[in-house]
N, C-alpha and C positions, 0 to 999 in steps of 0.2 A: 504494500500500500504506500503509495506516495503522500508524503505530509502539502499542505500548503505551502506556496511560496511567501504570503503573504499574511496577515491577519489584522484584522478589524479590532484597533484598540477601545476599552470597553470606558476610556475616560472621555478622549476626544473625539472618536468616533472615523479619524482618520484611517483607511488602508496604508499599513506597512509591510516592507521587508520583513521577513522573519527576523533576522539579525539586531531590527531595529525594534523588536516586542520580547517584554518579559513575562511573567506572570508571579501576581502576589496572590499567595493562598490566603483566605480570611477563613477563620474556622465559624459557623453559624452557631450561638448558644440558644436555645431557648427554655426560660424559667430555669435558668443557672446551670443547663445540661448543654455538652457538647454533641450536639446532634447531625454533622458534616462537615462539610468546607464548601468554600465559595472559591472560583481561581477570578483572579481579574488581572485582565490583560492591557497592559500599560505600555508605551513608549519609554525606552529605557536610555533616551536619550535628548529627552523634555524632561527639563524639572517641575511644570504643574502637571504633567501625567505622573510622573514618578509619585508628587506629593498626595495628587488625589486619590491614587490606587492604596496610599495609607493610611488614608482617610480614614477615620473608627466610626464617622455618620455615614460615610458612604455604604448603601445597601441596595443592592439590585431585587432584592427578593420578597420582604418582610419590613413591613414599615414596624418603628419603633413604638415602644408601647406611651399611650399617649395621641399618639399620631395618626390622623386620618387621611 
């Protein structure tokens, strides 16, 4: 199987080179249990992709409790 050449960074949405995306694993907790991981893939050669993929508010999946 052939990987992509390129990929879809999940901060700014730009198509890169592989070489140019990294991926930060966020593990998902809920009600204080680790129940997976999240991967998000970031430009690893932008410092607001890099800072946003570590962002602890950033969540693709599950809005924060409070939050609608």
């Amino acid at each position: 199987m052939k990987l992509p050449d390129t990929w879809k960074c999940h901060i700014c949405g730009e198509e890169r080179p592989d070489e140019r995306i990294s991926v930060f694993t966020k593990p998902w907790v809920i009600n204080g249990q680790t129940v997976g991981s999240q991967n998000i893939r970031y430009c690893n050669d932008r410092p607001a992709c890099i800072e946003g993929a570590k962002d602890s508010s950033l969540d693709f999946s599950f809005p924060k409790a409070g939050e609608e």
